[in-house]
N, C-alpha and C positions, 0 to 999 in steps of 0.2 A: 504494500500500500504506500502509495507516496505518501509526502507529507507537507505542511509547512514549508520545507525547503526547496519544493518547486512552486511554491506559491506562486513568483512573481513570472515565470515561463508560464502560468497557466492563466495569467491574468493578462499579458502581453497578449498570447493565441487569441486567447477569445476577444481582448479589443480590436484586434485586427482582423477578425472574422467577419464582427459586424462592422467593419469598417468605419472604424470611428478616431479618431485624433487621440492624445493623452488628453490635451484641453478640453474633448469632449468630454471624456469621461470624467477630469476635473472637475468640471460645472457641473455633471449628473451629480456629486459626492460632497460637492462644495469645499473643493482644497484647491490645488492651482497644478499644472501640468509636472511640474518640478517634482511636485510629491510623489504624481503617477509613475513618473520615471524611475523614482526612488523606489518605489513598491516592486514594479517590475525588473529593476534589476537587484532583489531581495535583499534592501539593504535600510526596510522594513515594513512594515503593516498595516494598513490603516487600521482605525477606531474600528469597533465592535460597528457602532450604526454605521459607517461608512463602507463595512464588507455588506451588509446586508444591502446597500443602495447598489453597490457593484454587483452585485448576484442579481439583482432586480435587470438592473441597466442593461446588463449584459447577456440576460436567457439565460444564467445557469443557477445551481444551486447552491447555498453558501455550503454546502456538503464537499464540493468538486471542489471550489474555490479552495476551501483549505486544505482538503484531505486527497485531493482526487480523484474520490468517490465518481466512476460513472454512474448517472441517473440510472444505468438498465443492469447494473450491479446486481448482484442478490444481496449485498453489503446491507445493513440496513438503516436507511435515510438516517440523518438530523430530525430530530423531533420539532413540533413545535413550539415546544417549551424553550427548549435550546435558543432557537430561530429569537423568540420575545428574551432570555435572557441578554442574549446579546444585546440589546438593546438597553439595558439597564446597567445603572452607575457599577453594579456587580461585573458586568458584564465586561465593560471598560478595562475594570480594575482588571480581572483576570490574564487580560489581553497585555495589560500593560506589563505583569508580573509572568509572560506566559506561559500561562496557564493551558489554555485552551487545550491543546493537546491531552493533557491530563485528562481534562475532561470530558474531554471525547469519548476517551477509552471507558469512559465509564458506563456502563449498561442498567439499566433498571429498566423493570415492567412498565413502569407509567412517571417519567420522569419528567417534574415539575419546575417553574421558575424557583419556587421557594427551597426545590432543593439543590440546584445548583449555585444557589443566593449562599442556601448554607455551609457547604463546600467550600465554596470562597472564604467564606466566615471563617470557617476553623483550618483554612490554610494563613487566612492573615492570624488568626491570632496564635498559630502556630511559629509564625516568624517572629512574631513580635516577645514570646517566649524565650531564654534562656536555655539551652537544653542542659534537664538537669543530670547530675554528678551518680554517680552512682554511692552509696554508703562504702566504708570501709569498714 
């Protein structure tokens, strides 16, 4: 399974599929063409909502976008729990810390925003912990 690190080859293809400029796709996302180029030569990511505008913009699914998930996979999609947390300041954070990956991997029967809110939860306060000593 790819991953992350052909993001910006995957993001390139498909802008140029549908024939579109980096500027286009700037303005679809609302950053500036400079970013785009930065994104596609994977030298980094956009924001959580701004992958989900790219997937929109673009005909694909934010599944392919970072995973390279083909849509006709048996792989099994992104949820839409997934989809709305991305969009949330959790969402962000994850991205910024990345996470996502992580997250990805993770499988549940009916997996909600509030649990991947939590996730993040007790990874940030997992950082922010000490790790403790063991007794002698």
């Amino acid at each position: 399974m790819a991953g992350l690190a052909e993001f910006g080859e995957r993001l390139r293809h498909l802008r140029e599929r549908q024939a579109l400029t980096q500027e286009d796709l700037a303005r679809a996302t609302g950053t500036n063409a400079g970013t785009v180029s930065r994104w596609e030569r994977s030298l980094g990511h956009p924001q959580a909502v701004q992958l989900v505008q790219l997937a929109e913009t673009l005909g694909a699914s934010v599944d392919y976008l970072l995973r390279g998930i083909d849509p006709d996979s048996n792989a099994p999609p992104l949820t839409a729990a997934f989809h709305d947390f991305l969009r949330t300041e959790y969402g962000r954070i994850a991205q910024d810390r990345q996470w996502i990956e992580l997250l990805l991997s993770i499988r549940a029967p009916n997996p909600t925003v509030q649990l991947y809110k939590a996730i993040v939860g007790g990874l940030l306060i997992s950082e922010d912990e000490p790790t403790p000593r063991p007794k002698k």
